[in-house]
C-alpha positions in Angstrom: 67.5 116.6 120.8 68.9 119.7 120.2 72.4 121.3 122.4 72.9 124.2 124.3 76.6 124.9 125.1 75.4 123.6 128.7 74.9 119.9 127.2 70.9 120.8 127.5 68.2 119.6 125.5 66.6 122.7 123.7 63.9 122.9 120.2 62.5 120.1 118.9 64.6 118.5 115.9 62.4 119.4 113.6 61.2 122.8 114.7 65.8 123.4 114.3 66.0 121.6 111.4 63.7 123.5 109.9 65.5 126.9 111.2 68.5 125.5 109.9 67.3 124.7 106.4 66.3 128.8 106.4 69.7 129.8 107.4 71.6 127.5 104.8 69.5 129.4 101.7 70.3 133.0 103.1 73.7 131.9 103.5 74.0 129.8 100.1 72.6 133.4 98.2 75.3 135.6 100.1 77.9 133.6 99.2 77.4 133.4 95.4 79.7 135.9 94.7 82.8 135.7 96.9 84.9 133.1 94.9 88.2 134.7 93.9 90.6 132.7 91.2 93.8 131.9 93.2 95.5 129.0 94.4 94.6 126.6 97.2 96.3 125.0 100.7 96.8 121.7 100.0 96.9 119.4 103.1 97.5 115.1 103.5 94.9 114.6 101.5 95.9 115.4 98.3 98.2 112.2 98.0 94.8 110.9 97.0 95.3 109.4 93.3 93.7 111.8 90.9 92.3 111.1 87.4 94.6 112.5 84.7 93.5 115.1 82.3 92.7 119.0 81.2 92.9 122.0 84.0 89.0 121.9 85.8 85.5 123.4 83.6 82.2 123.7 84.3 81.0 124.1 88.0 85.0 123.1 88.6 87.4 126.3 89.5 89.9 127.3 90.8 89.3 127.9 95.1 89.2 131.0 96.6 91.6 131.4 100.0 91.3 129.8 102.9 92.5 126.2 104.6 91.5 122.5 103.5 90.2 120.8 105.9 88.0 117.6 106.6 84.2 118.4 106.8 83.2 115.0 106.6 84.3 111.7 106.2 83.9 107.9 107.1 86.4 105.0 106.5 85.7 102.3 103.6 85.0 99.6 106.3 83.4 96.5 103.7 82.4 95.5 100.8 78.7 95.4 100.5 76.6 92.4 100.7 74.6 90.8 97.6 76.4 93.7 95.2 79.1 91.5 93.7 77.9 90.8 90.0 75.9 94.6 89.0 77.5 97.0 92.3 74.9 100.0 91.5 75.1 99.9 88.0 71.9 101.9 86.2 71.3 103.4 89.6 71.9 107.0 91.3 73.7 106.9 94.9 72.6 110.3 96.7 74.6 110.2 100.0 73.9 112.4 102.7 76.2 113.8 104.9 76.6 116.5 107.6 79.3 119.4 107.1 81.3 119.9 110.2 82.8 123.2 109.0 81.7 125.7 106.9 83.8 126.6 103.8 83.7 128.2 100.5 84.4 125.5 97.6 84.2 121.4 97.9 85.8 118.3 96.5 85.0 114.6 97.6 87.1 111.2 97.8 85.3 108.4 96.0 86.5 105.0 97.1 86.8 101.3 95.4 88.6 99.9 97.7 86.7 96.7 97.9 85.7 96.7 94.2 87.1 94.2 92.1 86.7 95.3 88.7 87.0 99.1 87.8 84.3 101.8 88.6 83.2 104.0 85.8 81.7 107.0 86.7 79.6 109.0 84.5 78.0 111.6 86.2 78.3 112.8 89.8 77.1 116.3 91.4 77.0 117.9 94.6 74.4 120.2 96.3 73.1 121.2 99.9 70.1 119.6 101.1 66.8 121.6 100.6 65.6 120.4 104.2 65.8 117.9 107.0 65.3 114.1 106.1 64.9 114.7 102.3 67.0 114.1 99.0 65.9 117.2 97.5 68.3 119.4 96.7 68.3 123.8 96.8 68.6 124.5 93.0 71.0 127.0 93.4 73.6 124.8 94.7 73.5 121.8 92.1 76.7 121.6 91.1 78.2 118.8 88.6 81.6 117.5 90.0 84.7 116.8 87.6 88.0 114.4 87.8 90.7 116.1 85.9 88.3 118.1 84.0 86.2 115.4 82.9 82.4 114.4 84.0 83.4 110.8 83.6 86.0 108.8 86.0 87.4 105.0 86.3 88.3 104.1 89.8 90.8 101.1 89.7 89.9 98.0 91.6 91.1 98.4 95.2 91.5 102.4 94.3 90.3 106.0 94.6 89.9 109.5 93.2 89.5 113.2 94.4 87.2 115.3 93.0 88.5 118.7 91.5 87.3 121.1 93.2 83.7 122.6 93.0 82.3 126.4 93.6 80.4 126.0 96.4 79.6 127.7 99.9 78.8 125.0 102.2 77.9 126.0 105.6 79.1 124.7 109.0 75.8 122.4 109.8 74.7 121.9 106.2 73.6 118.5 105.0 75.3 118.0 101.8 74.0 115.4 99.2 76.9 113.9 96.6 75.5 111.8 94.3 77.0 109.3 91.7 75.9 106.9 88.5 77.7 104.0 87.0 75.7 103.0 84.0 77.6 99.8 83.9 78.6 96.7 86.8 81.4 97.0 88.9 81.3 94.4 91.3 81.4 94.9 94.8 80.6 98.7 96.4 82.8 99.6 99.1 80.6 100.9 101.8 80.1 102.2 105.5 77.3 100.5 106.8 75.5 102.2 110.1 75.8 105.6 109.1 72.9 107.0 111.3 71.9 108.5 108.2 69.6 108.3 105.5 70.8 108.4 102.2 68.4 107.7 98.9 68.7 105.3 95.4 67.0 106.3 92.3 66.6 103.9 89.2 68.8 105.5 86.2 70.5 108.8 86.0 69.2 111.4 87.9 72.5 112.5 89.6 71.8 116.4 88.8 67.8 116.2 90.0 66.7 118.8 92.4 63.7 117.4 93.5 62.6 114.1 95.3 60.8 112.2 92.9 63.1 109.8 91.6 64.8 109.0 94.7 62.3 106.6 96.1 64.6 104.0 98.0 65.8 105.1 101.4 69.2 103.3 102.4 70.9 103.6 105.9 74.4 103.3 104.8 76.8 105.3 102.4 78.7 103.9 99.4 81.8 105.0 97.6 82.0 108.6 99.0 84.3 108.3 101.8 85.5 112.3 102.4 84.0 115.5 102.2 86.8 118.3 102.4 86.3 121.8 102.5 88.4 124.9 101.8 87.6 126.6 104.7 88.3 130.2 106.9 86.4 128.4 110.2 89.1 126.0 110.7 93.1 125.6 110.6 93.3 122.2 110.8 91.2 118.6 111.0 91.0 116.7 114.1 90.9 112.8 113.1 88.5 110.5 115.8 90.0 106.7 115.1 87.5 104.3 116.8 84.5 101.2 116.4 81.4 101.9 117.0 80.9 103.7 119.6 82.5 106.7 117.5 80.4 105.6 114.6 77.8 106.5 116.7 76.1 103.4 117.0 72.4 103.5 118.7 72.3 107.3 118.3 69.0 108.8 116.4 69.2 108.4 113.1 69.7 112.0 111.0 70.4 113.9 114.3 73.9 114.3 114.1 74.1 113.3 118.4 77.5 111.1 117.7 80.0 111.8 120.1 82.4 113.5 117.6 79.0 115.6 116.3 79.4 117.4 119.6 82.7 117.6 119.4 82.2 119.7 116.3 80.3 122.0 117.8 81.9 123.0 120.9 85.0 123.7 118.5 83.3 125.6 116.0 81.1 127.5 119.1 84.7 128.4 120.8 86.2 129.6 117.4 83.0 132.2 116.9 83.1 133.4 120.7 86.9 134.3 119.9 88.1 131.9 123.0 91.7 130.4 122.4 91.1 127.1 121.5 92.4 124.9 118.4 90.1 126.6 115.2 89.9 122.9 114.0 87.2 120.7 112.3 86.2 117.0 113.3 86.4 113.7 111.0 84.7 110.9 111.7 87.0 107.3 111.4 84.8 104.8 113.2 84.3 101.3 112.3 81.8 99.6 113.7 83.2 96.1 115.7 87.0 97.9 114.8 89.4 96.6 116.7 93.2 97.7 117.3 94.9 94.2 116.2 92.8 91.8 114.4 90.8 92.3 110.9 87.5 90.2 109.6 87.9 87.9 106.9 88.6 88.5 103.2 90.9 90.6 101.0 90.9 93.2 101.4 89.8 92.7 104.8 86.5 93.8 105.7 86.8 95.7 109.0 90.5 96.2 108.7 92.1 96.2 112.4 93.0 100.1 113.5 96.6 99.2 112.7 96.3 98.2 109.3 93.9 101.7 108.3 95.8 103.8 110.5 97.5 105.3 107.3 95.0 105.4 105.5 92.0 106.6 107.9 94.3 109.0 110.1 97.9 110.0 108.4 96.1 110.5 105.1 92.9 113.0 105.8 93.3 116.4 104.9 95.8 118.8 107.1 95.0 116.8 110.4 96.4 117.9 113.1 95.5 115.5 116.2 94.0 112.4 116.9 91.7 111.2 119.3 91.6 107.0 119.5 88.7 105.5 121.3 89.3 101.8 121.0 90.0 98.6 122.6 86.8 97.2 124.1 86.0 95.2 120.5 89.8 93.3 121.2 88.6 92.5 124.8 85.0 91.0 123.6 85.6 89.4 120.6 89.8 88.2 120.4 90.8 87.6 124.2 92.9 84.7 123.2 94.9 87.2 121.0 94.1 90.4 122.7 96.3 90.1 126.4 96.8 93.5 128.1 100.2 93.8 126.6 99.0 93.1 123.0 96.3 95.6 123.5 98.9 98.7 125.1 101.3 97.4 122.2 99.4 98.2 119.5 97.8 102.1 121.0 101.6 102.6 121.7 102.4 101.5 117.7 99.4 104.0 116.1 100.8 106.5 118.7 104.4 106.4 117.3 102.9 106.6 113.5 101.1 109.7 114.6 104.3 111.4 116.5 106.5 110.4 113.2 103.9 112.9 111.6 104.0 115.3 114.2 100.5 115.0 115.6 99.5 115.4 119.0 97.6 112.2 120.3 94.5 112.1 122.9 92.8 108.6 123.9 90.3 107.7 126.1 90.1 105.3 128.5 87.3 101.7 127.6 83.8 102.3 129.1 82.3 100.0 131.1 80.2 97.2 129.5 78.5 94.9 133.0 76.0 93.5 131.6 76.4 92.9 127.8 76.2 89.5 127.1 79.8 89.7 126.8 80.7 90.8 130.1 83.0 88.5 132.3 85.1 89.2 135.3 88.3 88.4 133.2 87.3 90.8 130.7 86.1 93.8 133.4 90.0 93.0 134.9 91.8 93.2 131.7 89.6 96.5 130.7 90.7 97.6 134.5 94.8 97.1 133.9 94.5 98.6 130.6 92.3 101.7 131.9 95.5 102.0 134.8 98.2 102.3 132.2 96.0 104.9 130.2 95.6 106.7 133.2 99.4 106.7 133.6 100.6 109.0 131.5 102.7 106.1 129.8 100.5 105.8 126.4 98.9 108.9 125.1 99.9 112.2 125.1 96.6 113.2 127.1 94.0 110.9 128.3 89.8 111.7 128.1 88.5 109.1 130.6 85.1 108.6 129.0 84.8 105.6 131.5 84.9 108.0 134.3 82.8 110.4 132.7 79.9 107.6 131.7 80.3 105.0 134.4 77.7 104.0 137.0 79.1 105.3 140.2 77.6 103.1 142.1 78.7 100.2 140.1 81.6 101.2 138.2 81.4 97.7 135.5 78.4 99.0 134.2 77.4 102.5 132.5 75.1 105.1 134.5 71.3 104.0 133.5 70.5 107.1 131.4 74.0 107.0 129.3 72.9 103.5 128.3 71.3 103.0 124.8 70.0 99.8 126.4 72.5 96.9 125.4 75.3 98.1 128.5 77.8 98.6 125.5 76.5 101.7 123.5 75.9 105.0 124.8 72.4 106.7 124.9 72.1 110.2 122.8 72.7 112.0 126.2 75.9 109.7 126.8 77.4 110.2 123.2 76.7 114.2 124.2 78.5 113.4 128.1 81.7 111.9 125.7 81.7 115.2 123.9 81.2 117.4 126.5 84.2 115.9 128.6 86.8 115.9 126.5 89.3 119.1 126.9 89.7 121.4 123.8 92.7 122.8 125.0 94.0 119.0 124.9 94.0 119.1 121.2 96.8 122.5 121.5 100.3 121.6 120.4 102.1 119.3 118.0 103.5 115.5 119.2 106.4 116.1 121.9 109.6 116.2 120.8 111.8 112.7 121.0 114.8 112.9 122.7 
């Protein structure tokens, strides 16, 4: 399903896709020659640990003017099953991700968070997808990445590194592919599993490959890379979305891009080319799958770390953000009721909210959809998602409120969601009820800075 700016289903996927594909290459070959040598924003992100060494070569440069911002990212949520002794040594990672801003140069954040023995890299590049569902690559675009100068990077158990920064036009829409190889084990990957994506393994060290061949294993999750960033002139700023998985998009098509914050992307980026006063900001991605606000999952560190404990990390530390939209809670009432009251639950939204005013950002968060009829569905769980929905409403919690339970419910039974906004289990929402969730929410809602303390 494609979107009109009416919420409407328009071309085919791959009928656009295929359009889209078209309009990245013209775009890619009029922007080879605009890069200009002088220096960069910087935004949050930066903090991120670099590898010491020479100033940038090769494909590396110096960035042309503009704003950094997020174009892509998604949280380090576990460490991958069955990958403790080898990790992916002797084997190229191609991610796949979708740009949600254009911009004129690139760098990545790699991630070993869960690792616990250090991650040589040897090789890693990035280029722009050469169509829909595919890991070639255009050849124009193949660009090998650098840390500090240097092709080759060590990661530190429980670390991570940012990319320099690479000379490339990536447009708003692009898929991008950033691919890695570690020629040697490194224990376990940290990865983001349900990424509605495919990404693609190759056996050995075809990290710079422009074609297809090699990369005969298809994967559905993403490993290592966890931020695309962008130095952009679409964009002033990155709007952070903290949330489980209904933000992760859960239940959505696979490589259509139809999560919530997808569309969220595009009304911003349609607003800021129509000239209409609204924030000139990108979208970032921080859902967790089963994330809840106060409690984490087993191990150390924890998989699935509880909003509180990644709330530095996932929100404060992305690149120039500017507001944050939090869509959680309903995880904490299913899975932890004996730790999750109604206070516990307002506690903890109040406690991220405060970290985000001390930072100056503007906070938006949405009110828990309905889930009647999930197997976990109970009447003391519909009245504790009630109470909490009252005090959201209030005023008393956020700085303004989307109610995507409203927006989504079944108004003729309010515990459950509307029939066609339902992916089917009464938890997730359809394609057209991740597009409702973007549609609702107010751009003008993202205007303005925290309110001042008094």
């Amino acid at each position: 399903m494609t979107r009109g700016r009416d919420g409407g289903t328009g071309a085919p996927p791959t009928k656009y896709r295929a359009l889209l594909a078209g309009i990245v290459s013209l775009i890619v070959a009029i922007s080879a020659a605009i890069y200009a040598s002088v220096s960069a924003d910087g935004g949050a992100g930066d903090r991120a640990p670099l590898a010491g060494g020479p100033a940038p070569r090769g494909d590396a440069a110096p960035a042309s003017t503009g704003t950094w911002v997020g174009a892509w990212s998604a949280s380090p949520a576990a460490a991958e099953p069955r990958t403790e002794t080898t990790g992916m040594a002797g084997r190229s990672v191609r991610n796949v991700v979708h740009a949600g801003v254009g911009g004129t140069s690139a760098r990545i954040t790699l991630s070993n968070l869960y690792g616990q023995s250090p991650l040589t890299i040897t090789h890693a590049t990035i280029a722009l997808s050469a169509g829909p569902d595919s890991a070639a690559a255009l050849a124009d675009t193949m660009r090998r990445l650098t840390f500090g100068g240097s092709p080759r990077v060590v990661v530190p158990a429980g670390g991570r590194v940012m990319s320099d920064i690479a000379r490339l036009a990536v447009p708003y829409g692009a898929d991008v592919l950033v691919t890695t190889y570690s020629p040697v084990p490194s224990g376990p990957v940290t990865h983001h599993p349900h990424a509605q994506q495919i990404s693609y393994l190759a056996d050995g060290e075809h990290t710079a490959d422009v074609t297809a061949v090699a990369y005969t294993t298809e994967t559905r999750v993403w490993r290592y890379l966890t931020a695309l960033d962008v130095l952009s002139h679409e964009a002033d700023g990155t709007v952070v979305a903290l949330g489980d998985s209904i933000t992760d998009g859960f239940g959505s098509d696979t490589n259509a891009n139809n999560r919530w914050t997808d569309v969220l992307a595009e009304r911003l980026h349609e607003a800021a080319g129509d000239g209409r006063d609204t924030p000139r900001y990108s979208v970032v991605n921080q859902g967790i799958s089963g994330n809840r606000i106060l409690t984490s999952r087993a191990g150390r560190p924890a998989d699935n770390p509880s909003a509180l404990s990644r709330f530095e990390r996932d929100v404060l530390e992305r690149t120039n953000v500017k507001a944050v939209v939090i869509v959680l809670g309903v995880n904490d009432i299913l899975h932890s009721p004996e730790l999750a009251d109604r206070e516990g639950i307002l506690d903890g939204l109040r406690t991220m909210v405060d970290r985000a005013h001390g930072r100056g950002l503007k906070v938006i968060g949405a009110t828990i959809m309905p889930f009647g009829g999930h197997g976990g569905y109970t009447k003391a769980r519909e009245d504790m998602r009630q109470q909490i929905n009252e005090e959201i409403r209030s005023g008393r919690v956020f700085d303004a409120v989307v109610d995507f339970d409203k927006a989504l419910r079944d108004p003729y039974d309010p515990r459950r969601l509307r029939s066609h906004y339902d992916s089917g289990d009464h938890l997730h929402p359809s394609d057209e009820g991740y597009e409702r969730m973007g549609r609702v929410l107010v751009l003008d809602d993202l205007k303005g800075a925290a309110p001042v303390q008094l």
